[in-house]
PyMOL Python script that loads the backbone (N, CA, C, O; Angstrom):
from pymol import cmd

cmd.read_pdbstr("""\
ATOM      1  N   UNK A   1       0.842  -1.174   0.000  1.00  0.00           N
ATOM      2  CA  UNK A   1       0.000   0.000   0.000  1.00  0.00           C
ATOM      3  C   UNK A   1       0.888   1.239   0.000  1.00  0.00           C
ATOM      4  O   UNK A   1       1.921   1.074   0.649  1.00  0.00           O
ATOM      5  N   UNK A   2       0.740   2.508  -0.596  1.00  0.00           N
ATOM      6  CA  UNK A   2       1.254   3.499  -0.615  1.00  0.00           C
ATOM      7  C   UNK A   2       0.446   4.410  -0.610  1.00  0.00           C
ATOM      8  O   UNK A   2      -0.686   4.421  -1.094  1.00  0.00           O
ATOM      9  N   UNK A   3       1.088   5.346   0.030  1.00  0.00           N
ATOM     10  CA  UNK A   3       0.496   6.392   0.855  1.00  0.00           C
ATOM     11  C   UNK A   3       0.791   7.899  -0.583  1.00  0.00           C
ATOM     12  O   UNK A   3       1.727   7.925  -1.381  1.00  0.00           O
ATOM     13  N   UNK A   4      -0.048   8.668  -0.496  1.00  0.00           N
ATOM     14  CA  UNK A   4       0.031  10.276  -1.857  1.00  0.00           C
ATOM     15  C   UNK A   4       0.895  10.775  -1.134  1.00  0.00           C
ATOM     16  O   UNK A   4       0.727  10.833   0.084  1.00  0.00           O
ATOM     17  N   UNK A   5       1.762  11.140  -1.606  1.00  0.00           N
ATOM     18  CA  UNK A   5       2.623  11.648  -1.994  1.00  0.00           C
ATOM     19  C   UNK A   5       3.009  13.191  -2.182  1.00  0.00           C
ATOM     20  O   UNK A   5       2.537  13.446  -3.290  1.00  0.00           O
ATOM     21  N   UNK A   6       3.539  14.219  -1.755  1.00  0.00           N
ATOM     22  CA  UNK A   6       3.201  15.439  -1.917  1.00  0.00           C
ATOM     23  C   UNK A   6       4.431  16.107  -1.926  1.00  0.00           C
ATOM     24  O   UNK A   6       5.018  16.127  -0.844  1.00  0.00           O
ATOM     25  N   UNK A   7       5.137  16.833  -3.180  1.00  0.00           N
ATOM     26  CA  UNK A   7       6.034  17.067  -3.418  1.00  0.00           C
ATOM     27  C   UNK A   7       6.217  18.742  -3.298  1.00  0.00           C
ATOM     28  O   UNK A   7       5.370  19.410  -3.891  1.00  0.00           O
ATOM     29  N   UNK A   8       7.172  19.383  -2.635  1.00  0.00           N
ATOM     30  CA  UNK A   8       6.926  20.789  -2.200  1.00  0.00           C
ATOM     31  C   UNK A   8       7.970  22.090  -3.049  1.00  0.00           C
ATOM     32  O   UNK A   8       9.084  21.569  -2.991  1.00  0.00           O
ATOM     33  N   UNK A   9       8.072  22.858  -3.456  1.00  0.00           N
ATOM     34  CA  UNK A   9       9.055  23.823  -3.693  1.00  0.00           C
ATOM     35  C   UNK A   9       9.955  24.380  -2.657  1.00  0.00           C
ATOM     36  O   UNK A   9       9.831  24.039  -1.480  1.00  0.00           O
ATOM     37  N   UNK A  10      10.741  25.118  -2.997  1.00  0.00           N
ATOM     38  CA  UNK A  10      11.454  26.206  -1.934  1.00  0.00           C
ATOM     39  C   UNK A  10      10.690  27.119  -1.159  1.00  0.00           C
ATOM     40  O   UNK A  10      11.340  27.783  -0.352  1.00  0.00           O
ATOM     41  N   UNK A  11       9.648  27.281  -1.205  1.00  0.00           N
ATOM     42  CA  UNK A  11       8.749  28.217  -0.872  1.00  0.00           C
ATOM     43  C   UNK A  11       7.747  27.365   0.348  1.00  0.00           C
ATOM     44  O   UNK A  11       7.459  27.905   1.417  1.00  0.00           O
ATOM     45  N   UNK A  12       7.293  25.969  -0.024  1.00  0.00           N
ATOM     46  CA  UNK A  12       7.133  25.348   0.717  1.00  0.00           C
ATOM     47  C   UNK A  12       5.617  25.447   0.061  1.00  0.00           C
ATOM     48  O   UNK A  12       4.722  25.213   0.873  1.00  0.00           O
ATOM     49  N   UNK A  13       5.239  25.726  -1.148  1.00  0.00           N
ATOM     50  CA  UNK A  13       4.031  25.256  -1.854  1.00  0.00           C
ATOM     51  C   UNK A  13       3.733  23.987  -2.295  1.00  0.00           C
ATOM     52  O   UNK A  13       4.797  23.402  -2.498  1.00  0.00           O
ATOM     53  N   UNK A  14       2.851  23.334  -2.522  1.00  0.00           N
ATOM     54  CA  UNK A  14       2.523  21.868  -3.300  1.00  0.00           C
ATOM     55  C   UNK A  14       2.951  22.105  -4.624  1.00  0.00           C
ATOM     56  O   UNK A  14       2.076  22.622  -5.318  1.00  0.00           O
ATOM     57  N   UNK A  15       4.291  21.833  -5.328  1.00  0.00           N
ATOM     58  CA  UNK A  15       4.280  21.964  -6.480  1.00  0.00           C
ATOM     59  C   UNK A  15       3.878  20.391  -7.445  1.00  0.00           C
ATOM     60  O   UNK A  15       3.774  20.419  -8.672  1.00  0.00           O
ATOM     61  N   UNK A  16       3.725  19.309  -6.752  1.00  0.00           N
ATOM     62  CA  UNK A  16       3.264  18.026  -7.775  1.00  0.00           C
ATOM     63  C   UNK A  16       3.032  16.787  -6.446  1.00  0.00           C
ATOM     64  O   UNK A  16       3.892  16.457  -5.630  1.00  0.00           O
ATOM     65  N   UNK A  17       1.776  16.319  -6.531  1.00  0.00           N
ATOM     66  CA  UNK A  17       0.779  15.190  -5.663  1.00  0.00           C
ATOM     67  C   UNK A  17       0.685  14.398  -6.538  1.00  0.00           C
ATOM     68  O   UNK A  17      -0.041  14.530  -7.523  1.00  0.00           O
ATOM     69  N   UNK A  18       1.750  13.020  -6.187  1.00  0.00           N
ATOM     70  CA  UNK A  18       1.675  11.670  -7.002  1.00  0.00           C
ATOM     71  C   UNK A  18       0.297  10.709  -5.706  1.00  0.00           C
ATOM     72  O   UNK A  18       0.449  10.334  -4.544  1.00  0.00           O
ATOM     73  N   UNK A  19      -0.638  10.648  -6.428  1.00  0.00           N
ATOM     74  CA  UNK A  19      -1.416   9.535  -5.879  1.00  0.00           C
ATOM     75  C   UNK A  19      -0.879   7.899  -5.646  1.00  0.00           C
ATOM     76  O   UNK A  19      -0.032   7.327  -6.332  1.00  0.00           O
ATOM     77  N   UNK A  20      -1.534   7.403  -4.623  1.00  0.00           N
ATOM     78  CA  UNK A  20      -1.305   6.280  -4.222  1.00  0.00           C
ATOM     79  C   UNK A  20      -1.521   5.116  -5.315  1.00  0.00           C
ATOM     80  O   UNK A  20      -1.082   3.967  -5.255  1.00  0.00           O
ATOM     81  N   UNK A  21      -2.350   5.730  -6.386  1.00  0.00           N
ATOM     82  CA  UNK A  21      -2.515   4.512  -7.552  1.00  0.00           C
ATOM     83  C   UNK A  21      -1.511   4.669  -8.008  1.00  0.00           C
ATOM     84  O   UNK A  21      -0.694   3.749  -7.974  1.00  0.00           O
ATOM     85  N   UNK A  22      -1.144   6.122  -8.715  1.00  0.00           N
ATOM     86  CA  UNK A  22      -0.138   6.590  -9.743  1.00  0.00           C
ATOM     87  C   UNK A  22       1.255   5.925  -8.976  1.00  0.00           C
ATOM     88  O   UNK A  22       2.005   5.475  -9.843  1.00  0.00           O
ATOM     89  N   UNK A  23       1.736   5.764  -7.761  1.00  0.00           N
ATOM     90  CA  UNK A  23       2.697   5.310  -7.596  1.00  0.00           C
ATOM     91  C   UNK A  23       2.746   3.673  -7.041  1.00  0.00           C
ATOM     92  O   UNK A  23       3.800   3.086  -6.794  1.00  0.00           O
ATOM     93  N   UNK A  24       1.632   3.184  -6.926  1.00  0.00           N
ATOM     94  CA  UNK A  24       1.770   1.117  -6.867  1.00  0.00           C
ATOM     95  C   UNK A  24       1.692   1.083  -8.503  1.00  0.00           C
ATOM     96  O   UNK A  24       2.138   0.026  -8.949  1.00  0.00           O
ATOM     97  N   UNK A  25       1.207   2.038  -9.537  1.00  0.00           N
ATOM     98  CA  UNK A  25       1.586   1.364 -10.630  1.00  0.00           C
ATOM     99  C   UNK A  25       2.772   1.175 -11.257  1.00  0.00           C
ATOM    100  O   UNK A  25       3.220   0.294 -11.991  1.00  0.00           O
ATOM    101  N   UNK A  26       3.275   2.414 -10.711  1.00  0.00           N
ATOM    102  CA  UNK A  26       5.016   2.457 -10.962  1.00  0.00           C
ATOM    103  C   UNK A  26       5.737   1.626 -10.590  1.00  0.00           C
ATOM    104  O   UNK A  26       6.484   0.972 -11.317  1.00  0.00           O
ATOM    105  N   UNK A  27       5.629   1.526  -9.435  1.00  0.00           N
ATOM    106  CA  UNK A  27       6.241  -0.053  -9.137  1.00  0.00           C
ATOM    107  C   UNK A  27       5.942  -1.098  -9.118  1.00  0.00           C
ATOM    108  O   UNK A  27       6.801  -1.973  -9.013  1.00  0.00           O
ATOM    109  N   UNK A  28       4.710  -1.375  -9.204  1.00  0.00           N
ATOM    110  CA  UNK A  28       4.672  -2.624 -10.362  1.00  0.00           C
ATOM    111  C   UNK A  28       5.012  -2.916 -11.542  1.00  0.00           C
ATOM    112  O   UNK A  28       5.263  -4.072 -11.882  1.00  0.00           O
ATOM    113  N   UNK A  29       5.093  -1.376 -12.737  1.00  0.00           N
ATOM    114  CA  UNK A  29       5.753  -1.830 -13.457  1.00  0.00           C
ATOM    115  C   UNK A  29       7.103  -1.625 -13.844  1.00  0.00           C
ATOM    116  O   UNK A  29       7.575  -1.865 -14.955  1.00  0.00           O
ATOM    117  N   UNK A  30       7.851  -1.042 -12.585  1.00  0.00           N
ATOM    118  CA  UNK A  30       9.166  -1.320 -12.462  1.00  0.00           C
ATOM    119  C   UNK A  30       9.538  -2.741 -12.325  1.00  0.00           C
ATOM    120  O   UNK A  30      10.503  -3.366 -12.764  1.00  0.00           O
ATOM    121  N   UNK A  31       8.702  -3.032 -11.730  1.00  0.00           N
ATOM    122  CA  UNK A  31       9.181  -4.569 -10.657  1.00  0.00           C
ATOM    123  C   UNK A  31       9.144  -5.410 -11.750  1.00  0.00           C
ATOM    124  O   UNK A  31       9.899  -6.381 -11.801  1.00  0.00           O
ATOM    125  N   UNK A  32       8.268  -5.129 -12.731  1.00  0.00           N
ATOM    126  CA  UNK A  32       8.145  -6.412 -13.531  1.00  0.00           C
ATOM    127  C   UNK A  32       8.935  -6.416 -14.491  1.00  0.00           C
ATOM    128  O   UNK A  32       9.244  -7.468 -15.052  1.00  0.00           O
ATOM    129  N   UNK A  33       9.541  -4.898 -14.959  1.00  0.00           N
ATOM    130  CA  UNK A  33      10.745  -5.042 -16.390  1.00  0.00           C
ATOM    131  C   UNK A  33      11.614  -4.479 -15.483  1.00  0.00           C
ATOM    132  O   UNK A  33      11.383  -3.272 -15.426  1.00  0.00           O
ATOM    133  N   UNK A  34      12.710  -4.879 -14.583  1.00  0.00           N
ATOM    134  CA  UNK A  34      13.607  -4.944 -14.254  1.00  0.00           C
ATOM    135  C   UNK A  34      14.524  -5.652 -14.793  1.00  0.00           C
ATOM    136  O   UNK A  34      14.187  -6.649 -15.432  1.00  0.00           O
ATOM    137  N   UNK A  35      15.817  -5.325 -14.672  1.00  0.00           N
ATOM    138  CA  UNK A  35      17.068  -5.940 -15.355  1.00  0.00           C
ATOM    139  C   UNK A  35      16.900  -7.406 -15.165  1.00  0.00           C
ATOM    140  O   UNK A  35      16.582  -8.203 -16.048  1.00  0.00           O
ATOM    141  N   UNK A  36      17.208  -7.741 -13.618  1.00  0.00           N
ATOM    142  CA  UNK A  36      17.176  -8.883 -13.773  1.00  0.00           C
ATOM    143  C   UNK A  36      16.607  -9.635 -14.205  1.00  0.00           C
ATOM    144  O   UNK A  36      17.152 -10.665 -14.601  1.00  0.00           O
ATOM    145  N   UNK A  37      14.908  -9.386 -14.341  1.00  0.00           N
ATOM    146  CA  UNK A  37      14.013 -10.277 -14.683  1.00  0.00           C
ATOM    147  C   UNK A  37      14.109 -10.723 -15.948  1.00  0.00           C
ATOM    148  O   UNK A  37      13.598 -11.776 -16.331  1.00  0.00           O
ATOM    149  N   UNK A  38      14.877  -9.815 -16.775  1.00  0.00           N
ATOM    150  CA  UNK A  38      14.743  -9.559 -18.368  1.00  0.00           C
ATOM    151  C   UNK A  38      16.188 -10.678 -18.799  1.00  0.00           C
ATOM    152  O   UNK A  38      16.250 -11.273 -19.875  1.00  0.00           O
ATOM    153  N   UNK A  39      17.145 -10.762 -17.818  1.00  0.00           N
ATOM    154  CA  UNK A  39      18.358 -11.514 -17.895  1.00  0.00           C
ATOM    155  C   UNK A  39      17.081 -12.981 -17.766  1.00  0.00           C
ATOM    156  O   UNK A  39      16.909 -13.722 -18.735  1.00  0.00           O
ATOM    157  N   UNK A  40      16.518 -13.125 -16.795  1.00  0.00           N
ATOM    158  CA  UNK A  40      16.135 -14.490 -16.410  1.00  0.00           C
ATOM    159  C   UNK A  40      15.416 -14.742 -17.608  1.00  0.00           C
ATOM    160  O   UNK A  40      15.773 -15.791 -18.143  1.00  0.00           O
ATOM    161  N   UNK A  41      14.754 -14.284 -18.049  1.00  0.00           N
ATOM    162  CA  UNK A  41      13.980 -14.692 -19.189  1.00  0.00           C
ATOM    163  C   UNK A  41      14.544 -14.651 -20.436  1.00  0.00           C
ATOM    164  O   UNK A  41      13.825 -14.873 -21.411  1.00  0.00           O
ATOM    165  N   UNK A  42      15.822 -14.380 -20.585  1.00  0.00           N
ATOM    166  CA  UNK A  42      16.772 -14.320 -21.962  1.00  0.00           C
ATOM    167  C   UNK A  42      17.806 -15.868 -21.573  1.00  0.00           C
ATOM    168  O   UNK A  42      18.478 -16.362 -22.478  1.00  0.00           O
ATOM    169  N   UNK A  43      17.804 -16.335 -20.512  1.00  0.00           N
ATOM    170  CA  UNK A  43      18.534 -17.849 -20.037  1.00  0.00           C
ATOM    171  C   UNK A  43      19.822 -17.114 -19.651  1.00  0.00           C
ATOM    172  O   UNK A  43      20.802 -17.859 -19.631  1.00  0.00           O
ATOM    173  N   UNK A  44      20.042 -15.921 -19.360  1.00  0.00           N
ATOM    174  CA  UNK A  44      21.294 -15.552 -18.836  1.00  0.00           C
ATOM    175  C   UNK A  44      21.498 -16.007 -17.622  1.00  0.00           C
ATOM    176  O   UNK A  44      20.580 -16.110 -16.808  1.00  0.00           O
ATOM    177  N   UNK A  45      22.903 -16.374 -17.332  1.00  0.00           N
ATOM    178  CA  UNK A  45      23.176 -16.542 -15.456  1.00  0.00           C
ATOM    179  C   UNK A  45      23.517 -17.780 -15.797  1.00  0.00           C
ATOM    180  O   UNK A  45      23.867 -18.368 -16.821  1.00  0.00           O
ATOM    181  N   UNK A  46      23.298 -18.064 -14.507  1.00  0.00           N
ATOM    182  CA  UNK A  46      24.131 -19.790 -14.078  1.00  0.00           C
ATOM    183  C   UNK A  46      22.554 -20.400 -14.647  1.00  0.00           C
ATOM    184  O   UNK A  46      21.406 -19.964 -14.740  1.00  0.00           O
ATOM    185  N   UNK A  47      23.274 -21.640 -14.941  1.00  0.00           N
ATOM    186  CA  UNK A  47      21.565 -22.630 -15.438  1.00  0.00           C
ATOM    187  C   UNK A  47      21.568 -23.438 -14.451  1.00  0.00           C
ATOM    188  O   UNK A  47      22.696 -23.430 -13.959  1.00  0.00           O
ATOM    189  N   UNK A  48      20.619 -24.396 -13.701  1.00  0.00           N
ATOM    190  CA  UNK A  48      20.512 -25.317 -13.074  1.00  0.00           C
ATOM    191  C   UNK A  48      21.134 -26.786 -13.860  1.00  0.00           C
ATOM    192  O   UNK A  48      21.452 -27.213 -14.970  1.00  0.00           O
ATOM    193  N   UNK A  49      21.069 -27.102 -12.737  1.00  0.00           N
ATOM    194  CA  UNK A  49      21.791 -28.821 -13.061  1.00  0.00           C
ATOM    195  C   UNK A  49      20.455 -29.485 -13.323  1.00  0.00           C
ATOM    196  O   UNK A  49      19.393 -29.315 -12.725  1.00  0.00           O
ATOM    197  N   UNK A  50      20.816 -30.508 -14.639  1.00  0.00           N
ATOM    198  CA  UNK A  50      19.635 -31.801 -14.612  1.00  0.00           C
ATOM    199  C   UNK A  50      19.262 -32.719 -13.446  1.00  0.00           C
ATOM    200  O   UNK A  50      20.138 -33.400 -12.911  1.00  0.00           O
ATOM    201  N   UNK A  51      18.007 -32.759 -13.040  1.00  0.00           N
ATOM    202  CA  UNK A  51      17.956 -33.398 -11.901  1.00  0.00           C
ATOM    203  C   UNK A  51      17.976 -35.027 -12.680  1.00  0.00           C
ATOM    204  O   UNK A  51      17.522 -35.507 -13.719  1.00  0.00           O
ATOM    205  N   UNK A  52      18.861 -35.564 -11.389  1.00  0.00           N
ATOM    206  CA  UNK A  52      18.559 -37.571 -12.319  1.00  0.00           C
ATOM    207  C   UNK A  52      17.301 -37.644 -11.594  1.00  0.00           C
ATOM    208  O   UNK A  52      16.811 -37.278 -10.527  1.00  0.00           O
ATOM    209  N   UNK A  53      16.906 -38.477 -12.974  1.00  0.00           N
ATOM    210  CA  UNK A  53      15.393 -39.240 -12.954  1.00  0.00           C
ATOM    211  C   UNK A  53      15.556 -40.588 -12.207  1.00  0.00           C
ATOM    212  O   UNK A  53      16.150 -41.554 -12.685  1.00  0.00           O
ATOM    213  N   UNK A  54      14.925 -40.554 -10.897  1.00  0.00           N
ATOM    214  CA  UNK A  54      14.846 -42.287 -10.672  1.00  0.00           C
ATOM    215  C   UNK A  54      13.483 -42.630 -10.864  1.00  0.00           C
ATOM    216  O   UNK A  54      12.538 -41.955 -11.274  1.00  0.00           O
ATOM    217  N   UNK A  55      13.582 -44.076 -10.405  1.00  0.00           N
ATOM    218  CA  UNK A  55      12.643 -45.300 -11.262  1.00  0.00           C
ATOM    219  C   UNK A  55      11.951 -45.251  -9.832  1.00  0.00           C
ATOM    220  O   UNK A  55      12.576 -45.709  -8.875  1.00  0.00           O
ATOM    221  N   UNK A  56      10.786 -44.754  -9.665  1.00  0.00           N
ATOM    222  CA  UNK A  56      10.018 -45.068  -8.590  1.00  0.00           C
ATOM    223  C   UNK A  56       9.032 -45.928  -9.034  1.00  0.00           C
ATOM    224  O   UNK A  56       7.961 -45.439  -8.672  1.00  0.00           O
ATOM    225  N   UNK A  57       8.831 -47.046  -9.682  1.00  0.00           N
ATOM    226  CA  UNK A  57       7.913 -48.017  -9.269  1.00  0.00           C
ATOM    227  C   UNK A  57       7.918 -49.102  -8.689  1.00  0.00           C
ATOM    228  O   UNK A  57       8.967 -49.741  -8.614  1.00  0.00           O
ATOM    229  N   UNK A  58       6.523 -49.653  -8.037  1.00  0.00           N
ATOM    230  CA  UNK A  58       7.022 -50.608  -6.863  1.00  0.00           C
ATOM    231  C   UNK A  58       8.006 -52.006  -7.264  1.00  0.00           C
ATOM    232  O   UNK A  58       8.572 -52.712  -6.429  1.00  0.00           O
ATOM    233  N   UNK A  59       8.024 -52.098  -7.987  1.00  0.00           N
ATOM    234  CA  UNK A  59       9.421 -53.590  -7.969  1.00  0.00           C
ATOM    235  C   UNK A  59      10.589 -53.166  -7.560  1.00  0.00           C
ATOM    236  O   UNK A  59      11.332 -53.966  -6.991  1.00  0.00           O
ATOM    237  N   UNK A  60      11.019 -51.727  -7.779  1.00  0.00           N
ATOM    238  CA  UNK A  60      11.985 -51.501  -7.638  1.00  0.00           C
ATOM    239  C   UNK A  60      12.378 -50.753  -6.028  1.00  0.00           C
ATOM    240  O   UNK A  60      13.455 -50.387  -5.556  1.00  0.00           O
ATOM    241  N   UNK A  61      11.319 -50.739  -5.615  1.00  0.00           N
ATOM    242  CA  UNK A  61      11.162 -49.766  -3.683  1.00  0.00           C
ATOM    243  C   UNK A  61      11.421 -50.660  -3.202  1.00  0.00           C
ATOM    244  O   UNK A  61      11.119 -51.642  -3.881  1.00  0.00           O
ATOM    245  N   UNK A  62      12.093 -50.989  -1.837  1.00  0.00           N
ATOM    246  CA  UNK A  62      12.977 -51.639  -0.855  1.00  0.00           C
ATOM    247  C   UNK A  62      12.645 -51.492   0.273  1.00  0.00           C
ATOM    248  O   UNK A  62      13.309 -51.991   1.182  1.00  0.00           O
TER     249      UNK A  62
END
""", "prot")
cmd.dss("prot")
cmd.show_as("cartoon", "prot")
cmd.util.cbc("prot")
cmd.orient("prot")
């Protein structure tokens, strides 16, 4: 949740009031095209290891 926002001059007038929508949208859509996210979705970075597949059916459980 975010709270409006009220931005002042030297004078100590309201020179610009960002609303509480106008700024969760901003960061939502910061949050969502961020660098990193944009690396993760291009396969940049370390990749995970193949997990081994075992044989779980019962002949083979102990």
């Amino acid at each position: 949740m975010f709270h409006e926002v009220k931005i002042f001059d030297k004078k100590g007038k309201v020179k610009k009031v960002l609303s509480s929508k106008k700024l969760s949208s901003e960061y939502w859509n910061s949050f969502f095209n961020n660098p990193l996210s944009d690396a993760k979705k291009k396969g940049k970075g370390r990749g995970q290891k193949p997990q081994k597949s075992t044989d779980c059916d019962d002949e083979n459980l102990e």
